[in-house]
C-alpha positions in Angstrom: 87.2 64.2 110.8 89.5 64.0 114.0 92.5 65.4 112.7 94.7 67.1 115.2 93.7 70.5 113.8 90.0 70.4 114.9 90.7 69.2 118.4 89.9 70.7 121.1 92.4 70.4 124.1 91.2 68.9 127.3 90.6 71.4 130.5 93.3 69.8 132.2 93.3 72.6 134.6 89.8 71.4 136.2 87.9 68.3 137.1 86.8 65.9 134.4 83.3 65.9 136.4 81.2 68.9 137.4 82.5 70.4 140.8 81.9 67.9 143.3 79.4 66.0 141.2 79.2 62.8 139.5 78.4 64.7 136.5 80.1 64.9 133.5 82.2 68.8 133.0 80.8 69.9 129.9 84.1 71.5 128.7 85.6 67.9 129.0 82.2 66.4 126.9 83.1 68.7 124.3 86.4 68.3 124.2 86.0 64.4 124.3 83.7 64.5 121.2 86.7 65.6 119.0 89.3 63.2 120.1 89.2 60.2 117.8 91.0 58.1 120.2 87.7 58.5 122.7 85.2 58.5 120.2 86.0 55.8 118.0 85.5 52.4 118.8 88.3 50.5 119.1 88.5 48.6 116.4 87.8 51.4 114.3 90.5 53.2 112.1 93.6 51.7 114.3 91.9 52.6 117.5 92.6 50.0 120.1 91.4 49.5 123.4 94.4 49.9 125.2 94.6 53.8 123.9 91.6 54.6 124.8 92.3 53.2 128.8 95.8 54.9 128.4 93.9 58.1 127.6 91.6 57.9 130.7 94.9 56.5 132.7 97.1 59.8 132.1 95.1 62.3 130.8 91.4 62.1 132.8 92.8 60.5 136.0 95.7 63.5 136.5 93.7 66.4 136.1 90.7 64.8 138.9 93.8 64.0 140.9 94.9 68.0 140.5 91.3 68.8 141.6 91.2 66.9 144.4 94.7 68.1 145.7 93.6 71.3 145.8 90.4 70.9 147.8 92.0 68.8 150.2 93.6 69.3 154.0 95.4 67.4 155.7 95.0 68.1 159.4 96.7 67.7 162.4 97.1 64.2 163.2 96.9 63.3 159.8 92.7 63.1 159.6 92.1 64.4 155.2 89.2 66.5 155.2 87.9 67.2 151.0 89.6 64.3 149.6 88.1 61.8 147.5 84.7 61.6 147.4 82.5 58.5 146.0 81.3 61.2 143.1 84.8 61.3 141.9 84.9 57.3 141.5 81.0 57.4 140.0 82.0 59.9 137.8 84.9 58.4 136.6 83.2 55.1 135.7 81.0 57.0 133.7 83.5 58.2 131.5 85.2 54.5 131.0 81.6 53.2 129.8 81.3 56.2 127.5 84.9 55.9 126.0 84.9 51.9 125.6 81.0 52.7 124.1 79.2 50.7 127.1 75.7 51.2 128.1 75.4 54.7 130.1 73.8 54.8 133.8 71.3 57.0 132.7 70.3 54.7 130.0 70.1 51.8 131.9 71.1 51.5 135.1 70.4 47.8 135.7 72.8 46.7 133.0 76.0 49.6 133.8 75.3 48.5 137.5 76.6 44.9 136.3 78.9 45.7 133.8 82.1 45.5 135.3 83.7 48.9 134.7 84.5 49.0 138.1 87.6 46.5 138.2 88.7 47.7 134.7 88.7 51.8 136.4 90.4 50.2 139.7 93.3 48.4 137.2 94.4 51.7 135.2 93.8 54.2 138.7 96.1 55.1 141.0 94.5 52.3 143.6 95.6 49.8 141.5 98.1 48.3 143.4 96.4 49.1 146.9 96.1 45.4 149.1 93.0 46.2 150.2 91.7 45.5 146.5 93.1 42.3 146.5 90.2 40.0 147.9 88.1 42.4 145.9 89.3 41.5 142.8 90.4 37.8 143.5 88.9 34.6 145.3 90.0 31.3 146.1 89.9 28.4 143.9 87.9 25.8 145.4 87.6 21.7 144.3 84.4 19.9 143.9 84.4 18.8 147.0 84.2 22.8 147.8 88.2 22.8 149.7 90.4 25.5 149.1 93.0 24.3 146.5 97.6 25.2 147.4 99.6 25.3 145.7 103.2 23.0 145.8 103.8 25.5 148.8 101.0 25.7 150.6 99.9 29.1 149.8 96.0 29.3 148.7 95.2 29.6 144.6 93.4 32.5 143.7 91.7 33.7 140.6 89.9 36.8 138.7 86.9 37.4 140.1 83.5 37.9 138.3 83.0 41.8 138.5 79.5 41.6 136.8 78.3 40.1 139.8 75.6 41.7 141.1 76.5 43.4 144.1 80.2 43.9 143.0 80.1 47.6 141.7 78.3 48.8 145.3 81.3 46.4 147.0 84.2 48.1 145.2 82.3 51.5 145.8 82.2 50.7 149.5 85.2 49.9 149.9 86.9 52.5 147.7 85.3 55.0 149.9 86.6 53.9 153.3 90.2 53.5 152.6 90.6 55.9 149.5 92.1 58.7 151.7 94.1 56.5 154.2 96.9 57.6 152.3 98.4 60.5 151.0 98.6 61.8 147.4 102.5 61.5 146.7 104.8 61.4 143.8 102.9 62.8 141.4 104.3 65.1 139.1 102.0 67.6 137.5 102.6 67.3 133.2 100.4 68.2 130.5 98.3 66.0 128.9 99.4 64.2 126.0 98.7 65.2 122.1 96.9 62.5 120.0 100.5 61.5 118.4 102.0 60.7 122.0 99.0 58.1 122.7 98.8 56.6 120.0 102.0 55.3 120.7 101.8 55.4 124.3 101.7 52.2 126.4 103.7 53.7 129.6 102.6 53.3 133.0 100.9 56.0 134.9 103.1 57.9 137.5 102.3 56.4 140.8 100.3 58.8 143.1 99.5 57.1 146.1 101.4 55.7 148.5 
């Protein structure tokens, strides 16, 4: 049903969302429907989960990363005017809940709100390794007596924190959108995405684009 012959290759020469929109690009929906590694669940037919995010990790992420090079200017002084956008994070979360077959925003968006696709589209972005995201996506440990816990060194413990906490998604959203064009798109090196074969097998990191 998905063999490489009926595919249809992504647009990777446009934005996976509509313009400047949140909004799925319907040339990407199509081409989506007829890659098994996005439609299947994982689970299903040797499809794991870790394809699927290496999929939206070098495939989906470069070409919205094109798109937003080429609408953006750097002016003197170093101020980004047309960078990133909170659309382009929204947008991109949308297409994580559809791949991994989560409940849609449209359909309800009480439950997406506190799903906790944010943290899992921050870990396979090029943010991930930004500081910034660090209290964001860690807290302290605390006793029962409610006291930090250290370590043998003295340094505070920290662990995951809950991203289905209410509130989280509009936290990481906030945030995202104040510091996501602080920096620079850098190192990245334009290549075309990769055929069905490639990802099945593929488990490489993403090229770092921010610095």
């Amino acid at each position: 049903m998905y063999g490489n012959f009926q595919r249809i290759p992504y647009p990777i020469h446009k934005s996976p969302m509509d313009g400047d929109t949140a909004h799925r690009d319907l040339d990407w929906v199509y081409a989506s429907q007829t890659d098994r590694i996005y439609v299947l669940r994982a689970g299903e037919f040797g499809v794991t989960r870790q394809q699927k995010l290496d999929l939206l990790q070098n495939v989906f992420w470069p070409a919205l990363i094109r798109w937003v090079i080429s609408r953006q200017q750097i002016l003197p002084g170093g101020t980004v005017v047309g960078g990133w956008w909170r659309a382009d994070m929204q947008g991109m979360m949308d297409w994580y809940r559809e791949c991994l077959h989560m409940t849609a925003r449209w359909e309800d968006a009480i439950i997406a709100h506190t799903d906790g696709i944010w943290r899992t589209a921050l870990e396979t972005s090029p943010f991930r390794d930004w500081p910034e995201f660090f209290l964001l996506l860690n807290e302290p440990v605390v006793d029962e007596n409610g006291q930090v816990v250290r370590d043998a060194q003295g340094r505070i413990v920290y662990k995951d924190r809950d991203p289905t906490v209410d509130g989280m998604e509009d936290a990481f959203l906030d945030l995202w959108e104040t510091i996501a064009n602080s920096r620079p798109l850098a190192n990245y090196v334009q290549r075309d995405a990769l055929k069905d074969g490639n990802l099945l097998a593929s488990r490489m990191r993403a090229p770092d684009v921010c610095v």
